[in-house]
C-alpha positions in Angstrom: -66.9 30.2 7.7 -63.5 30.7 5.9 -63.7 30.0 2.3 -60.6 26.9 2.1 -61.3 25.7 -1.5 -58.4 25.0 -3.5 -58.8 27.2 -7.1 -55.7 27.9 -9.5 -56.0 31.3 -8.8 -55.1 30.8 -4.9 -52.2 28.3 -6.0 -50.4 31.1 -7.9 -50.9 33.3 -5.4 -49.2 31.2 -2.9 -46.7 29.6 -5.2 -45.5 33.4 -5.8 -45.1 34.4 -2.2 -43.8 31.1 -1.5 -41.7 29.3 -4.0 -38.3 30.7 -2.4 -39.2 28.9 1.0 -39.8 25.8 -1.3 -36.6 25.9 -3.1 -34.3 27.2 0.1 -35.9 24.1 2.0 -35.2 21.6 -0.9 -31.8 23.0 -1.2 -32.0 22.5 2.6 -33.3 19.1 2.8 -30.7 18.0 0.0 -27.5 19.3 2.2 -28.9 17.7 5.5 -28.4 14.4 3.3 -25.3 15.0 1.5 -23.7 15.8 5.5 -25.4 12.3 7.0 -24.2 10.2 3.9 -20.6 11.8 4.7 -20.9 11.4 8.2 -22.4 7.5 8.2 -20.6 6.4 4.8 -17.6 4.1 6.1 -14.1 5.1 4.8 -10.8 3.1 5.1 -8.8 4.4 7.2 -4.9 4.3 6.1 -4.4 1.3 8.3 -6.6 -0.4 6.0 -5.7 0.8 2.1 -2.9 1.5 0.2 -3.0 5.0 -1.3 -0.3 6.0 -4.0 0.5 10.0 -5.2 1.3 10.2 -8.6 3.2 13.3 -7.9 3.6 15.1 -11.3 1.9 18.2 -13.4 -0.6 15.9 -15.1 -1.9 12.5 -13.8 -5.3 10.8 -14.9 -5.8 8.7 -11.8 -9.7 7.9 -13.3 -8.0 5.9 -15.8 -7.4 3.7 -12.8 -10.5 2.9 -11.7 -10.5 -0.3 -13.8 -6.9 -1.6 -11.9 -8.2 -0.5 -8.5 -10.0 -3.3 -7.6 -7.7 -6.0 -9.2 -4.9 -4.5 -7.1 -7.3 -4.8 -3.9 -8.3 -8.2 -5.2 -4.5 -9.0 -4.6 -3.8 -7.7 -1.2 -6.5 -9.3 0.1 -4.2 -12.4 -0.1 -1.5 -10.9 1.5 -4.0 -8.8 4.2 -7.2 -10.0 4.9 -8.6 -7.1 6.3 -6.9 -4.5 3.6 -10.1 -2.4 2.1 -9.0 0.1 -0.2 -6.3 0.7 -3.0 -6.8 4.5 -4.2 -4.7 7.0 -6.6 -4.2 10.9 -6.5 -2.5 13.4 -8.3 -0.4 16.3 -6.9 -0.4 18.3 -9.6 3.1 19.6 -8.8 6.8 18.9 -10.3 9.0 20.8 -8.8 11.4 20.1 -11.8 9.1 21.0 -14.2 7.1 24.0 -12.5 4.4 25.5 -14.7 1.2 28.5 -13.8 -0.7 25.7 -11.2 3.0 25.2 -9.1 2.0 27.5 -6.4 -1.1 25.5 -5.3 0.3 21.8 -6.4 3.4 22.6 -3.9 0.8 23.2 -1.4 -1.6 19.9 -1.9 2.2 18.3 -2.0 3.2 19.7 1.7 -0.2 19.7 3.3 -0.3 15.8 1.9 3.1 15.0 3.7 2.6 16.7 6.8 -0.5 15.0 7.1 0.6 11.9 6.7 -1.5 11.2 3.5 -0.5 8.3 1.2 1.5 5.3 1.5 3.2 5.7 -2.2 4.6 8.6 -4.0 5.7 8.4 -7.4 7.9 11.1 -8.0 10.2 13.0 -10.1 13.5 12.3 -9.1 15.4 14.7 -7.1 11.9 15.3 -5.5 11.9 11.6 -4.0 15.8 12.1 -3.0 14.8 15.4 -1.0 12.4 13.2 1.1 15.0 10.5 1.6 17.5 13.1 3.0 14.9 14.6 5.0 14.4 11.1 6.6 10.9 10.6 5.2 11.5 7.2 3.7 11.2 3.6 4.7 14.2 1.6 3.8 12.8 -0.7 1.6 15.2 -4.0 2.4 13.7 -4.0 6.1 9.7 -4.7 4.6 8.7 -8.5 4.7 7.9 -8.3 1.3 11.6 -6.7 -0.1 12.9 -10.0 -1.1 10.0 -11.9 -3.1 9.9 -7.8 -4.7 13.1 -8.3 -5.8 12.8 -12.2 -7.0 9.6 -11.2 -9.1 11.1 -8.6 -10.8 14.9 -9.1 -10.7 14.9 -6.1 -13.6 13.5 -3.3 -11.2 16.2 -1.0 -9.8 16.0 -0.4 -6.3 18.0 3.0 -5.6 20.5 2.8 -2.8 21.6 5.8 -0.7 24.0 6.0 2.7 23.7 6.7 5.8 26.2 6.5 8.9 26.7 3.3 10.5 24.2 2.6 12.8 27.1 0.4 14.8 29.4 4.3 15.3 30.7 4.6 19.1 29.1 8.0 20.7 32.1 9.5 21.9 34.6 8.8 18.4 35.8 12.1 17.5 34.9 14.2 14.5 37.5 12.9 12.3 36.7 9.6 13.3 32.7 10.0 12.6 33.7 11.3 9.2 35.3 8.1 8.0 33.0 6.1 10.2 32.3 3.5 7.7 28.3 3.9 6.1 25.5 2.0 5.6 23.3 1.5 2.7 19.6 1.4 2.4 17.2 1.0 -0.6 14.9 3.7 -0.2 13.2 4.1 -3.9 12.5 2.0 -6.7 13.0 3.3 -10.4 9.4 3.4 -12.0 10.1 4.0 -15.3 9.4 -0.1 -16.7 5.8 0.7 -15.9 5.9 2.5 -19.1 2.0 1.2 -19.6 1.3 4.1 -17.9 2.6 6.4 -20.6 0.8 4.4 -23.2 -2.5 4.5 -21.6 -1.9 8.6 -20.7 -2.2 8.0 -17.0 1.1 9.3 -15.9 4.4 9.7 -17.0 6.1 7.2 -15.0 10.1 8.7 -17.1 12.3 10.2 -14.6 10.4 8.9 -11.4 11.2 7.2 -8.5 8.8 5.2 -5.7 9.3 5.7 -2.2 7.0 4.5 0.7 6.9 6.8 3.4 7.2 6.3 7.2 3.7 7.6 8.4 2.4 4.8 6.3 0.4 2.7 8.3 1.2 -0.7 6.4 4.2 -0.3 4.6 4.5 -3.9 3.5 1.3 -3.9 2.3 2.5 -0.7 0.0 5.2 -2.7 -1.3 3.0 -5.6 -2.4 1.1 -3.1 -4.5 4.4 -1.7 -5.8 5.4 -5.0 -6.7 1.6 -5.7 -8.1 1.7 -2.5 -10.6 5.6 -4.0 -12.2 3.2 -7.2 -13.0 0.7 -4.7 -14.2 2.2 -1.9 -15.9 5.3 -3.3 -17.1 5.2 -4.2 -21.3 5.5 -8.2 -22.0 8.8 -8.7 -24.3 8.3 -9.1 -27.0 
């Protein structure tokens, strides 16, 4: 009869031959629930949050948790079924480059062709590169442009032309040249929310706020924009 008594000595022996199968199974065991909690864990989809780039070298977007959920708090009154209001930071100014600029310009135009983010606050000549490329949403069409504007009369919403919409197809060359143009606010100067700066979040000098047109709820976007002057923006004094 096989002798199956337990004695220290036997548990050191088979601890020794058998403690890496213990840890590679807990390491196992662990990683098996890390990939379930990612797969089951609901996330907002971009129908459903606004999500705003702070597009310079340095952002602290954890300094943000605190505002996250009063900004939320608001949009639920505007949108119902709005879940989410997040903050990132591309580490990248491209008028400003510094040792990280290589990867930052990356995350910056893996983020855009993705069709990440609803917001980006940007340095300037950054945001008017997207404009001319046709990336942005001209801010006067939203639902929400006018009350913007009537909240904060003091923000500065950028302007920038375009041909007429209204041009005949078969005017000549000369013709489309003088065609008269259009305008469209397509950014919103960002430096009142100078809070920011105070609470070393981001640098808000120099930057300009454009909603892009993959974003999903643009309205909702400029709600939040409009939410953050209310936040960010110092009382007079």
């Amino acid at each position: 009869m096989p002798n199956t008594k337990i004695t220290k000595a036997r548990l050191i022996n088979h601890w020794a031959y058998s403690k890496n199968l213990y840890i590679f199974g807990t390491i196992a065991v662990i990683a098996l629930a890390a990939l379930l909690f990612t797969m089951t864990r609901h996330t907002p989809d971009n129908a459903h949050s606004v999500e705003i780039a702070l597009v310079d070298n340095f952002a602290d977007v954890t300094l943000l948790d605190e505002y996250k959920q009063k900004l939320l708090d608001s949009l639920l009154k505007l949108n119902p079924d709005a879940e989410q209001v997040s903050f990132m930071n591309i580490a990248y100014n491209a008028e400003n480059p510094n040792s990280d600029s290589y990867y930052g310009a990356q995350t910056y135009t893996v983020q855009l062709q993705a069709g990440s983010n609803d917001i980006y606050m940007m340095p300037v000549s950054m945001a008017e590169e997207l404009i001319q490329a046709g990336y942005c949403v001209p801010l006067e069409r939203l639902d929400y442009y006018e009350t913007f504007r009537a909240r904060h009369p003091e923000a500065l919403f950028i302007a920038y032309d375009e041909p007429s919409e209204n041009a005949q197809q078969d005017e000549t060359d000369e013709e489309a040249e003088t065609a008269p143009a259009v305008q469209h606010y397509y950014a919103v100067d960002v430096s009142p929310l100078s809070s920011l700066i105070d609470k070393n979040i981001f640098n808000v000098n120099g930057k300009y706020a454009v909603i892009v047109v993959s974003s999903k709820n643009p309205n909702d976007a400029l709600y939040t924009l409009c939410d953050m002057f209310d936040m960010f923006t110092p009382e007079k004094e």
